[in-house]
Every structure is written in structure tokens, then in C-alpha cells.
C-alpha positions as CSV (number, residue, x, y, z in Angstrom):
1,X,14.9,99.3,-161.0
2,X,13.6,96.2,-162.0
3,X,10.6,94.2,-159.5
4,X,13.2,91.6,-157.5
5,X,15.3,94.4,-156.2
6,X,12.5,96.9,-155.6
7,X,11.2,93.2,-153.3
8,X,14.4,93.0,-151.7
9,X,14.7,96.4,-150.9
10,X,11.0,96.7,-149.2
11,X,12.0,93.7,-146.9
12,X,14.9,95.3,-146.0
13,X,12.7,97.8,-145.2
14,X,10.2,96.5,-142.8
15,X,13.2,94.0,-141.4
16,X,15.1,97.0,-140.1
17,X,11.4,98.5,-139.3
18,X,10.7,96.0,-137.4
19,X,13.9,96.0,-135.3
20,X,13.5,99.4,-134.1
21,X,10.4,99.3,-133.2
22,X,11.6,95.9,-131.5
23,X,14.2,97.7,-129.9
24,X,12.1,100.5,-128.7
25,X,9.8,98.3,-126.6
26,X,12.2,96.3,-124.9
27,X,13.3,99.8,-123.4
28,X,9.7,100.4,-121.4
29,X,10.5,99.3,-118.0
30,X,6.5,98.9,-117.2
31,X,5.1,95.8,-116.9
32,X,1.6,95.7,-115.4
33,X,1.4,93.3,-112.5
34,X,-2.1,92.1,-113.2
35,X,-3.3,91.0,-117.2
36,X,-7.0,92.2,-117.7
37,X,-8.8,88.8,-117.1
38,X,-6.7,87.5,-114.5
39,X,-7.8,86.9,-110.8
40,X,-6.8,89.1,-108.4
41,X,-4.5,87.5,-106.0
42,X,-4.5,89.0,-102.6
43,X,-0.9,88.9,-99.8
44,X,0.0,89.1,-96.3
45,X,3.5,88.9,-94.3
46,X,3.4,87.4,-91.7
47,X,5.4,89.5,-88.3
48,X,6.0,87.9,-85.1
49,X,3.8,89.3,-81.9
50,X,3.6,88.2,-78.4
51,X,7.3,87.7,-78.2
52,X,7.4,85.0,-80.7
53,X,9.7,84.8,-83.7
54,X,7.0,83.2,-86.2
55,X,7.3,85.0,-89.5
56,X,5.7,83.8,-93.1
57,X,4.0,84.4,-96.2
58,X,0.6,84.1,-97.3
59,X,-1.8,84.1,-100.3
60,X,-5.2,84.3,-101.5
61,X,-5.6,83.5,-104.7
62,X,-9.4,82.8,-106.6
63,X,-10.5,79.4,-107.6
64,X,-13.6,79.3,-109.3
65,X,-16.0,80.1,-105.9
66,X,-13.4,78.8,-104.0
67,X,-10.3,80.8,-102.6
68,X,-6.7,78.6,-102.6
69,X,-4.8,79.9,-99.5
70,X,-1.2,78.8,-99.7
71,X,1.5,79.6,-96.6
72,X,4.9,79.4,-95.3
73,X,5.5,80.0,-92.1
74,X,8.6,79.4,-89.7
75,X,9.4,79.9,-86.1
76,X,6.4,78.2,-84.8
77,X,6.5,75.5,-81.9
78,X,6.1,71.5,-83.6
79,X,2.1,71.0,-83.6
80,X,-1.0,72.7,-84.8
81,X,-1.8,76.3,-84.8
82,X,-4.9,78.2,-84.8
83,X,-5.0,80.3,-88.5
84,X,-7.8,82.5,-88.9
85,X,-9.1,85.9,-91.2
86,X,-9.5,88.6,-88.6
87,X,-11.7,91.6,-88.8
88,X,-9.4,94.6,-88.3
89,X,-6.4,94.9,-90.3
90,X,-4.1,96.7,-87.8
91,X,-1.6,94.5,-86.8
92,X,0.4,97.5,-85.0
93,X,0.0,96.2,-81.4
94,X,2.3,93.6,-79.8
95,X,-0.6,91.3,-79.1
96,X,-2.4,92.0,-82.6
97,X,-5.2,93.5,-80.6
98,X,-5.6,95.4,-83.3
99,X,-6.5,92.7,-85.6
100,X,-10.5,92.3,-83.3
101,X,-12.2,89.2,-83.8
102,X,-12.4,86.9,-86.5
103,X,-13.8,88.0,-89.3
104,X,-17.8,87.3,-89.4
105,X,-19.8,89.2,-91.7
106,X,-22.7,86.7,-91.2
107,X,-22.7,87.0,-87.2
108,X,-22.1,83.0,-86.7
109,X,-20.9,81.5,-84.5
110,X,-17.3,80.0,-84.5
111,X,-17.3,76.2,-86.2
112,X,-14.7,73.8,-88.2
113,X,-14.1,74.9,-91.8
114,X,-14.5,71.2,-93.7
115,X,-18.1,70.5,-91.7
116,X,-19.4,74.0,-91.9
117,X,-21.3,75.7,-94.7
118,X,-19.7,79.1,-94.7
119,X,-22.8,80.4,-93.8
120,X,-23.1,78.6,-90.8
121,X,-19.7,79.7,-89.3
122,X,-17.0,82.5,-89.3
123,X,-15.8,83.2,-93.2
124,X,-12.1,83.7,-91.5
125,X,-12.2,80.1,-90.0
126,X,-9.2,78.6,-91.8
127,X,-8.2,75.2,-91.1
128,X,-5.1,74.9,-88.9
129,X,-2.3,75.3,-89.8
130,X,0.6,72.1,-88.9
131,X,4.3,72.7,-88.2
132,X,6.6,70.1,-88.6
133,X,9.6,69.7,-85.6
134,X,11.8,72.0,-87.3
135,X,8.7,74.4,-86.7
136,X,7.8,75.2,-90.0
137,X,4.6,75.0,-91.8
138,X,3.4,74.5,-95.5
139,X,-0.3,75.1,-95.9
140,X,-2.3,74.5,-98.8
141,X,-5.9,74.8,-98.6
142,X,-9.1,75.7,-100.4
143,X,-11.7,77.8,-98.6
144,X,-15.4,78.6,-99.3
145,X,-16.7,81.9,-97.8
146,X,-14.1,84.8,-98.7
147,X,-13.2,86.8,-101.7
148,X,-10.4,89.0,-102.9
149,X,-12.5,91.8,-103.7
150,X,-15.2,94.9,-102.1
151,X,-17.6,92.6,-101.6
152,X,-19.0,91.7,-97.8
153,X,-16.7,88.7,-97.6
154,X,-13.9,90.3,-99.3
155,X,-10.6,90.3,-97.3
156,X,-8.3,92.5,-98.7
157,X,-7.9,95.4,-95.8
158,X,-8.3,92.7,-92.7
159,X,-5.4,90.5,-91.1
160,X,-4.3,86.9,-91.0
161,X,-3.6,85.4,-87.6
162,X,-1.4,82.5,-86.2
163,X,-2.0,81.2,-82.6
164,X,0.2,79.8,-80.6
165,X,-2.0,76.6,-79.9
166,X,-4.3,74.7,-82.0
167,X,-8.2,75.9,-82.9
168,X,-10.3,73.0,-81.0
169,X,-13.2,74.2,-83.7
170,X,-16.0,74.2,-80.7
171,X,-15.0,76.6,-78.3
172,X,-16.4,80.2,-78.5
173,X,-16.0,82.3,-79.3
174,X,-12.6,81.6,-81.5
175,X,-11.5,78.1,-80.8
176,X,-9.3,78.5,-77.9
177,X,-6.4,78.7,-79.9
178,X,-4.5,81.2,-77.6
179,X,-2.0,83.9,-77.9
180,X,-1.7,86.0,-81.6
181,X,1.8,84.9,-82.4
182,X,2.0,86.0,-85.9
183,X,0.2,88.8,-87.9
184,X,-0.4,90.1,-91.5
185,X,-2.4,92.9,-93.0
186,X,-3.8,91.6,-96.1
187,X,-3.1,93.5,-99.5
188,X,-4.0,93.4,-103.2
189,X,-1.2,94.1,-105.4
């Protein structure tokens, strides 16, 4: 055989090779959710309580030492709305009762997210959240003070809250923003 055709023949080769083992692969059906490297982004759906009929999504996701907390929620009266990390993450009870106090791994006391040092105020004080007069709310926000992970602010395992009225930021000891309407147990992937 002489050199060109021995070449052809060895591409041939590793061409069909390489389809198989092309083939092969696209048949595993795992896919990890979460590349080594990336940040862990932590979820909660949101279920009415207190009567209401406020349902959502929410997210935590790492930015740098801040945490991005991005929502959707509908069903909510026009105005703002208390939004706030609680303590427990049992959201079993028709009031949320379950869910305790906001969360406060520092012992604080209850302040306004933007003019507080996280240390100087509850980590789970969120700003509120706004619905428009179809009753639904888009929230974007950065937040100091929490993590997605074990550590003592970490708030995977705890709940996310909606009141039915707004957080007046002063008040304590949780802003006076009333009833739990909404409630999600927060979860890693």
C-alpha cells in the first residue's frame, strides 16, 4: 500500500472514531447543574398565606461580597410590601408562623437596608418590594450581609417573606409591615 492511501485510510479511521465516541456522549442524559467554579445560586417559591393569593419566585445569586436578589411576584395589592430573610424556614403554617423572626445573626436591631451597615441591622432586611396596579412586582436588588452558603449569614435553610404593607424601616421590632402574605423556604440547587 503505498503512504497516501495508508493517510487516507488512518483519517478515515479517527473520522469514524471520532463519531462514535461523539455519538456515545450525546446519549448521557446527566448534566451537572452547577460547573466547579461557579457560584452557588440559592431559590425560593413563593406560596400564598393569610388568605392571600400572592405567589412568586425568588433568587440569590453571589456578586462579588454582594448578593443580587432578583423576584417576581403577583397577586399583591398596588404599593410597597415589606420583603424580608426570616429565621426559620418552615413556611407550613397559614400565617408563616413558622418562618420566626427576621433573620439576625448579629442581634441588631431592625434598620433600612441602603443606610445601614449590615452590621448594624438585621442581615434579612431587604428593601421593599413595589407592585405595580396590576399587582405585580419586579425586584432587583443587591444586598450586603447574607451568603448562599454554611456560614453564619448563610441563608439557604431559612424563608423569604412578603407583607401585606410596607416596612416603615424604624419600627421594632420588624418594620410594621403586617400580615405574612407570601412565603418561601429557601434552597440550593
Amino acid at each position: 500500500m503505498n503512504k497516501e492511501k495508508l493517510t487516507v485510510r488512518y483519517s478515515k479511521i479517527a473520522f469514524i472514531s471520532a463519531a462514535v465516541a461523539l455519538a456515545a456522549l450525546s446519549g448521557c442524559s446527566y448534566l451537572p447543574t452547577q460547573l466547579p467554579g461557579q457560584q452557588q445560586v440559592a431559590k425560593a417559591t413563593l406560596e400564598p398565606r393569610s388568605g392571600s393569593q400572592v405567589n412568586g419566585k425568588v433568587s440569590f445569586t453571589p456578586v462579588g461580597d454582594k448578593l443580587l436578589v432578583e423576584a417576581y411576584v403577583t397577586g399583591l395589592t398596588p404599593g410597597e410590601h415589606g420583603f424580608h430573610v426570616h429565621e426559620g424556614g418552615d413556611c407550613s403554617a397559614a400565617d408563616a408562623s413558622g418562618a420566626k423572626g427576621h433573620f439576625n445573626p448579629a442581634g441588631m436591631p431592625h434598620g433600612h437596608h441602603h443606610q445601614m451597615h449590615y452590621t448594624q441591622r438585621h442581615a434579612g432586611d431587604l428593601p421593599n418590594l413595589v407592585a405595580d396596579s396590576s399587582g405585580q412586582a419586579y425586584y432587583r436588588a443587591e444586598v450586603t450581609g447574607l451568603k448562599v452558603d454554611g456560614s453564619a449569614r448563610g441563608l439557604v435553610g431559612r424563608s423569604v417573606i412578603v407583607h401585606a404593607d410596607a416596612d416603615d424601616y424604624q419600627s421594632q421590632p420588624a418594620g410594621n409591615s403586617g400580615r405574612r402574605v407570601a412565603c418561601g423556604v429557601i434552597k440550593a440547587p
